[in-house]
C-alpha positions in Angstrom: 5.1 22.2 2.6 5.3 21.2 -1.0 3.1 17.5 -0.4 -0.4 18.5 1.7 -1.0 14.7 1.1 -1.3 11.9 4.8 0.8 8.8 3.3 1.1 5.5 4.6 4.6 4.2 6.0 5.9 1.7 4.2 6.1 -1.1 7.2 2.7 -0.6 8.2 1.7 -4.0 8.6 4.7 -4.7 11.0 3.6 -2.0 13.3 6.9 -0.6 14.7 4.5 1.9 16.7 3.1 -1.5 18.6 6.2 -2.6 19.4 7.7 0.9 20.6 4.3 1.3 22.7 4.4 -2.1 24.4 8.6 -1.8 25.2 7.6 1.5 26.7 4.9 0.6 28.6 6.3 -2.6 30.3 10.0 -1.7 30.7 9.7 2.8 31.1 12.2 3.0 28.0 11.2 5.1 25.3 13.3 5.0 21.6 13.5 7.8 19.1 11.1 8.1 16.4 12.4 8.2 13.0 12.4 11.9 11.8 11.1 10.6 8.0 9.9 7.8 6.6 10.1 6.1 3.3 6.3 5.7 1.9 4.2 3.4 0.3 4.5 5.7 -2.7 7.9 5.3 -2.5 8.5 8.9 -1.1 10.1 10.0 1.8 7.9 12.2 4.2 8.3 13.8 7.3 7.0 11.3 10.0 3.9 13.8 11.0 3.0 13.3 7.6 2.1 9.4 8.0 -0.5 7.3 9.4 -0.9 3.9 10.6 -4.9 4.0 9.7 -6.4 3.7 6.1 -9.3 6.3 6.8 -6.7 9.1 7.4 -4.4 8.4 4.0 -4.8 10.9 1.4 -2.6 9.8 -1.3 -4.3 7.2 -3.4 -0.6 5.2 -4.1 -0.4 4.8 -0.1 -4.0 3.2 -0.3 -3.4 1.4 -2.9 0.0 -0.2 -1.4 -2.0 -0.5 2.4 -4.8 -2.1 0.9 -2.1 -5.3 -0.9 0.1 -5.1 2.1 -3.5 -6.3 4.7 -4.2 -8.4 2.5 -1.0 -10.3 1.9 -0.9 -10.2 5.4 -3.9 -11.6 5.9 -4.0 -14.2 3.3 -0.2 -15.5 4.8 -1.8 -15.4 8.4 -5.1 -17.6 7.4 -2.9 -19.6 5.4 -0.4 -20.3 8.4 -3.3 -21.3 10.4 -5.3 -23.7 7.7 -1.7 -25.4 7.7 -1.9 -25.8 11.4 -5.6 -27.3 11.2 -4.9 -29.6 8.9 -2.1 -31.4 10.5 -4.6 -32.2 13.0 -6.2 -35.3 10.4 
């Protein structure tokens, strides 16, 4: 293996594993998993080679891209609620 490196898909937020989990768990159908994925880096890895969990990513680029992917997440998601709150007035 010529990258020893864990990277970060680049849909992480979106957490396609979720979804797969939950249609497998309330309907018993299970989907393929994607053989590689397209990185945060910009590479394209085996899946094995990914994770969904910052603590585990090795290559800086992926942490870099996780990190600004939560937080425009996050920042969208409290600003979608503080829209909702203050139509209440």
């Amino acid at each position: 293996m010529s990258d020893p490196h864990v990277h970060v898909g680049r849909d992480v937020v979106h957490g396609d594993a979720a979804a797969r989990n939950l249609v497998a768990s309330t309907f018993g159908l299970v989907g393929e998993l994607p053989s590689t994925l397209t990185t945060g880096c910009g590479s394209t890895v085996p899946y094995v080679m990914t994770s969904p969990r910052p603590e585990t990513v090795t290559c800086l680029p992926c942490r870099d891209y996780t990190r600004a992917q939560r937080l425009r997440f996050a920042t969208a998601r409290h600003r979608n609620l503080a829209d909702r709150f203050g139509g209440l007035t």
